[in-house]
N, C-alpha and C positions, 0 to 999 in steps of 0.2 A: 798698573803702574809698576816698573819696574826696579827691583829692589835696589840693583846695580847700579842706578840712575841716582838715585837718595847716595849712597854708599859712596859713590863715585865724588857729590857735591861735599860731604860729610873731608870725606879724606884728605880735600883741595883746602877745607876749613881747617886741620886739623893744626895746622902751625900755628896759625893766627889766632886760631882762640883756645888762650892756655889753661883751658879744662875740658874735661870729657862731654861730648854733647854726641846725640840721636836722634833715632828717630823709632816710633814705634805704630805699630799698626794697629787694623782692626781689631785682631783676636789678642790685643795684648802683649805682644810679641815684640821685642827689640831686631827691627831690620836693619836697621846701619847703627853705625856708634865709630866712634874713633879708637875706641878701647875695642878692639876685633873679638877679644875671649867673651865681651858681653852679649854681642850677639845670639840671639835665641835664648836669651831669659824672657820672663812672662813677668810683664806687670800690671794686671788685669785689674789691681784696685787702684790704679792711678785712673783706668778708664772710668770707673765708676763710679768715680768723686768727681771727672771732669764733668760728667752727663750733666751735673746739678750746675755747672758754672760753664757760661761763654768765655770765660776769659783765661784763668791759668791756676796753677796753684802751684805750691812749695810743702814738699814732704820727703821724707827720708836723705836729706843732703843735695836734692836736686830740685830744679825748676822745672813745669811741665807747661808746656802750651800747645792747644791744640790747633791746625794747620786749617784756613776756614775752607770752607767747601760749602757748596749746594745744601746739602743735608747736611747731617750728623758729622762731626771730625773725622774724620776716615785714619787722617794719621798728626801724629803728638811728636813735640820735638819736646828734647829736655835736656838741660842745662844743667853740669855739676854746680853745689851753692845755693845759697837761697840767698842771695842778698842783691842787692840794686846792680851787680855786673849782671849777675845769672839773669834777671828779670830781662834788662835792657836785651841781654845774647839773644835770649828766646823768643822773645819778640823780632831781633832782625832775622833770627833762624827761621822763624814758621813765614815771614814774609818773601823769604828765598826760595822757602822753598814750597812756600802755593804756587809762586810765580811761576817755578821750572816744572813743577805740576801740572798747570794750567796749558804750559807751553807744549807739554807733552801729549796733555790730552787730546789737544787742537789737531796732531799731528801723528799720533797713533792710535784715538779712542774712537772705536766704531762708531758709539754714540753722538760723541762730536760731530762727529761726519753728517750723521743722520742731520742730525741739526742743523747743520749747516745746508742741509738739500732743500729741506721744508721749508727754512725760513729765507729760501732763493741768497745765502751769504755764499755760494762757489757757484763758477760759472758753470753752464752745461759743457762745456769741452773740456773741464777740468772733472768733473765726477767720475771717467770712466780710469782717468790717470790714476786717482786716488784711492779707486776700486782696488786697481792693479795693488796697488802699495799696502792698503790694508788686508789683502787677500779676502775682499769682498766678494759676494755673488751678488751677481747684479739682475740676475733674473729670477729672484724666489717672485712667488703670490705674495702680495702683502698690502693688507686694508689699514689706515688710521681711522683711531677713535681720538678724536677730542672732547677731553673733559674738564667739564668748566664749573666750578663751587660758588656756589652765590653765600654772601655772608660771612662772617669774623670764623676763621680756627684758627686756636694758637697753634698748627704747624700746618702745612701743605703735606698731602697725603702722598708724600713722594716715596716714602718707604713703603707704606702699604702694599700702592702698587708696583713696586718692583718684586714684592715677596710673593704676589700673587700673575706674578713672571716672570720668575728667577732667571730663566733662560736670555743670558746678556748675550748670547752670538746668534741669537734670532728674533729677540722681542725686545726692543729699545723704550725702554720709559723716558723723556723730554721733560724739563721744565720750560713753558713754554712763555709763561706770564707770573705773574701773584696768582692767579686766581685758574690759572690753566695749565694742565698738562695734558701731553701728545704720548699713547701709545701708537707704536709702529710696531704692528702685529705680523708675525708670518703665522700662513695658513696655508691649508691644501689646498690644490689647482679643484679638488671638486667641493670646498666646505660653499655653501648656497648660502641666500639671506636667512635666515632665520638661526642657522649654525650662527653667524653675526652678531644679530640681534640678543640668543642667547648670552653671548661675552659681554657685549653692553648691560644686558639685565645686572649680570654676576655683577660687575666691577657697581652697577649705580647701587645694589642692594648693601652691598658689599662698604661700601664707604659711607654712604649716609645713615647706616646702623651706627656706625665706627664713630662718626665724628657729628652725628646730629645736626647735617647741612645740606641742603639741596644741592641734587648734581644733575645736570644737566650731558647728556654725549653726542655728539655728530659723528655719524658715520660717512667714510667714504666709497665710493664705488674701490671695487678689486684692481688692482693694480700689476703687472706682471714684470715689471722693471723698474731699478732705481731712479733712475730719470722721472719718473711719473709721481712720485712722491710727492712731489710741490704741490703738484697738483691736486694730488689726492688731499693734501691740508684744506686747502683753498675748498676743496669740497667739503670736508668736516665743517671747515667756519661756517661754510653756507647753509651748509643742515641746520645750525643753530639761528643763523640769523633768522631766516625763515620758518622756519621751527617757531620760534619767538613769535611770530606773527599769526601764522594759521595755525599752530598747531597749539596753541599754548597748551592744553590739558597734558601733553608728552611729554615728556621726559628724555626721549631718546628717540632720535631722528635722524634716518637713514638718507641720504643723497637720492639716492635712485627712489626711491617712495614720495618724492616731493610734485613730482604730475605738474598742474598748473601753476602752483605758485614758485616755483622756479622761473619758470617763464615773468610773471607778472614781476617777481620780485627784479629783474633787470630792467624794465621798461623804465624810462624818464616819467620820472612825477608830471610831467606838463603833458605826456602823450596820455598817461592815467586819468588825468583832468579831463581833456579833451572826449575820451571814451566815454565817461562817465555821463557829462554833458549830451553827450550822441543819445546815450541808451535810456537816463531818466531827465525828462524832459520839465522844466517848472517846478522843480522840487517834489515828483510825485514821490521818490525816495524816502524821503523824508513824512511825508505825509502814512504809510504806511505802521501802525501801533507794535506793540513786543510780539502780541497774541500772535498776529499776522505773521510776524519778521521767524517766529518759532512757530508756525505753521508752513511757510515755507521751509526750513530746514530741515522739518521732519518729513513732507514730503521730497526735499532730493534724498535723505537718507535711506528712502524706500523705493528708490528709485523711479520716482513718478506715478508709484502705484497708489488708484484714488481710494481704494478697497483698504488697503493693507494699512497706509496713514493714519484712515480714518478710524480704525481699530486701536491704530497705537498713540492715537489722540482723544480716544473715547465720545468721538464724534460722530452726530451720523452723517452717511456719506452725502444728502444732500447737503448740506451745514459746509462739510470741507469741499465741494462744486461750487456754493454760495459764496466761499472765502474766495476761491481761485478766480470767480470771476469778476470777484472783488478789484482784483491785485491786476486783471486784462484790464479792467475800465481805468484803471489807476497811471498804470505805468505801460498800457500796449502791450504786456507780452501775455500769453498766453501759457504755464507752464505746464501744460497739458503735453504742448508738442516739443517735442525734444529738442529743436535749434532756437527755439526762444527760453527754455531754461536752463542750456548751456551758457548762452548769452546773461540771462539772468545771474547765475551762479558767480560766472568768471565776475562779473558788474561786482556782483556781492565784496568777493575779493579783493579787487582792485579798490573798492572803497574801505575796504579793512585794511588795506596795505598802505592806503594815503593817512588813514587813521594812526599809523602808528610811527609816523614822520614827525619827528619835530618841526613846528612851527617857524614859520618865514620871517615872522611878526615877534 
């Protein structure tokens, strides 16, 4: 934000309201004033009595009010006086001047911008215009994480993480929801998934120490252009959504690691139904106990091997031959041969994914 911009609104004030008013920033610091000699004084214990209050206070001859913002007050107006003028000033001051803040942001803050891609609010023939104007590059690497908090904290860990990426001309932190924030990450043309997945770990350890709340992250595929960012969201949500479903034990879920249920997860519930119907015939589905339903599972987790299962089931092998041919007589498939427990598998899925649709009824 530009100091000259406050200073500028301050100056055009300075007839009309016949007492000294400012503005003051983060580090405490008087950036504009109408009285010029005060300029760069520090009033760094005004900020830290505002911390304790949202709304304003009156000390040493002056009113203070802070400017609202996303986070924390970024900047304080104040008002010569403590009495019901000063009050009334500082209140139309700090509304003026979020306003021409807000206006500004829209229109020179990178972040904004960002924002504005993700959440599809500028068109695609305008993004490269606006590139041009903010002296953007438009062709870095760059992967989103969306991070989603389940449950009450008394603040969104929106400072956290911008402290754990300070870097505002290359790493954009987003408030995207209540409950969601959008990192837009740059990275190097050769950092692989797991580098990724790394940054994910950090930031979920990292916050749910902090704030004692479950975090959940979607990752997106690599991206090599601003344009693709929307995209790339629309990826993250999908990590999570699906995530939600197969993956629930994770915590952090990569786009590109999603295999099958990506696919399943687009299918129309009614062509789900219809499949399901095809592959279990008379309810054998149903008909099939826990013992069974986790005997199959541990068998695809060992990839079909009767030996290996049966070890890590503490079965003997004919016992888990005697289950399998249980589940052929049952439901026709055979998971012995690999295109009937494919079949099987995906079946599995697909009845996990209608499982977890709200009801019609």
């Amino acid at each position: 934000m530009s100091n000259r911009l406050f200073q500028g609104v301050i100056h055009q004030m300075k007839d009309a309201v016949d007492r000294v008013i400012g503005v003051i920033d983060e580090n405490g610091v008087i950036i504009a004033c109408s009285e010029l000699v005060k300029i760069g004084e520090i009033r760094q214990g005004v900020r830290d009595e505002l911390a304790y209050t949202s709304d304003m206070i009156a000390a040493g001859g002056y009113t203070y009010r802070p400017i609202a913002g996303n986070s924390k007050a970024e900047y304080i107006v104040f008002v010569e006086g403590e009495d019901k003028t000063a009050e009334k000033t500082s209140k139309m001051l700090a509304i003026a001047l979020s306003n021409i803040k807000n206006l500004y942001d829209e229109k020179y803050d990178k972040g904004s911008f960002i924002k504005n891609i993700i959440l599809d609010n500028i068109l695609p023939s305008d993004i490269y215009i606006k590139s041009k104007e903010l002296h953007f590059n438009t062709e870095e690497t760059r992967v989103v994480f969306l991070i989603k908090f389940f449950g009450k904290t008394d603040v969104l860990p929106f400072e956290m993480l911008q402290n754990m990426f300070p870097d505002k001309t290359r790493d954009y932190v987003i408030s995207a929801s209540e409950h969601d924030i959008v990192l837009v990450k740059d990275i190097k043309p050769d950092t692989d998934s797991r580098d990724i997945d790394r940054i994910a770990t950090n930031i979920a350890d990292t916050l749910s120490s902090e704030f004692y709340t479950k975090v959940s992250i979607g990752i997106s595929t690599i991206v090599d252009n601003i344009k693709d960012l929307a995209r790339a969201y629309k990826e993250a949500q999908v990590a999570l959504e699906v995530g939600k479903v197969f993956e629930t034990e994770k915590n952090i879920i990569n786009y590109e690691n999603l295999g099958i249920g990506r696919l399943i997860y687009q299918l129309p519930t009614t062509l789900c139904d219809m499949f399901l119907q095809e592959v279990f015939k008379r309810g054998s589905l149903e008909s099939l106990d826990r013992e069974t339903l986790m005997t199959i599972q541990c068998f695809f987790e060992n990839n079909l091997n009767v030996s290996e299962t049966s070890r890590k089931l503490f079965v003997h092998r004919n016992t888990l031959v005697y289950r399998l041919e249980k589940i052929r007589k049952l439901t026709g498939l055979d998971l012995r041969e690999f295109e009937h427990a494919i079949t099987f598998k995906v079946a599995l899925m697909v009845k996990k994914y209608l499982g977890s649709k709200p009801s019609k009824f």
